[in-house]
C-alpha angles and dihedrals in degrees: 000000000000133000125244115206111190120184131152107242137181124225086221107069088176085081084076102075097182100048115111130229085243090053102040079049094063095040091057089052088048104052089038086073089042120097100231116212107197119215103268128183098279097044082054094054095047086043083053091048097047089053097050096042099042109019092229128164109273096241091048094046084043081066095037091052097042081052093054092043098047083039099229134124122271119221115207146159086203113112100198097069076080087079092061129092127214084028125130102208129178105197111217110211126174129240 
């Protein structure tokens, strides 16, 4: 079984003033081997939804609502996804 990596990211790294060449570098590469999933009509309603019903952070209700979209778990050490509802969360916690 595969990993899904979901994380909010933004097409102009130079909104990240303290990341490095070296490091934007290695992010590029990263998300080159990634599958991107841009935010369509339907993501944007869940994202709305999540936001109404649960009062999460936007970026954290942008990967609640892409887990609910692609209809996979979401494994998480945030405790705040237990807010959300329709969402399949595995909470991570650490020994």
């Amino acid at each position: 079984m595969g990993l899904i990596f979901i994380c909010p990211l933004f097409p102009n790294w130079n909104c990240y003033k303290k990341i490095t060449g070296k490091e934007h570098a290695i992010l590029k590469k990263f998300i080159s081997n990634c599958i991107v999933i841009d935010i369509n009509n339907e993501l944007k309603k869940n994202v709305v939804s999540i936001r109404q019903e649960s009062n999460v952070k936007l970026p954290d209700a942008i990967i609640a609502g892409t887990a609910i979209f692609l209809a996979i778990p979401l494994l998480s050490a945030d405790t705040d996804f237990k807010k959300v509802s329709g969402i399949s969360l595995v909470l991570f916690e650490e020994i």
